[in-house]
N, C-alpha and C positions, 0 to 999 in steps of 0.2 A: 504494500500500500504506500506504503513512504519513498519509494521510487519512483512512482506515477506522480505524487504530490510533488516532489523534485521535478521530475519533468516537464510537469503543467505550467509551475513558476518559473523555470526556465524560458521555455518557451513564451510565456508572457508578458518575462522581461525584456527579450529579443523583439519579439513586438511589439513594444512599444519602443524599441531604440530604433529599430527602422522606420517607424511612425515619425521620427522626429528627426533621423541622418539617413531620408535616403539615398543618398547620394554614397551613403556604402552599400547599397545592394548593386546587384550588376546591370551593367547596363540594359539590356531584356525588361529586366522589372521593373525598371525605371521609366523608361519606353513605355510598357504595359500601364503603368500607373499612370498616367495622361491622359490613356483610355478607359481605364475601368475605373477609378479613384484609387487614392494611396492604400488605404487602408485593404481594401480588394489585393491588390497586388502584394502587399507588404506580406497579408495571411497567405498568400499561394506559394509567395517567397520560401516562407518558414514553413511551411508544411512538406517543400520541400527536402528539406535538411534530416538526412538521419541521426538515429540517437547519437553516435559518436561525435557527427558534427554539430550538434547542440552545443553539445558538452566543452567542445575545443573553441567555437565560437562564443558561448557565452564566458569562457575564459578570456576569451583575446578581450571582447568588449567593457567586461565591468571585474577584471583582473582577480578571480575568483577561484 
């Protein structure tokens, strides 16, 4: 259980960091997000991401 609750908060912290720097996601969803709204593209972004690279990314980002 306490894995998944890791995981969720992860993920919902990465979502809101792309919410607010898109300009680190890649270019694709950057593009994409023009068209469909930020928030649209920011979720498809990270849904993206598999569990390891959660994990490696929300380190890079909030140094964890």
């Amino acid at each position: 259980h306490e894995p998944n609750e890791r995981a969720s908060r992860m993920l919902g912290e990465l979502f809101g960091h792309y919410l607010k720097h898109p300009a680190e996601m890649g270019e694709w969803s950057r593009r994409r997000a023009r068209k469909v709204g930020r928030a649209r593209a920011v979720c498809d972004y990270v849904a993206g991401f598999t569990d390891r690279y959660v994990m490696e990314e929300h380190a890079r980002v909030f140094g964890t």
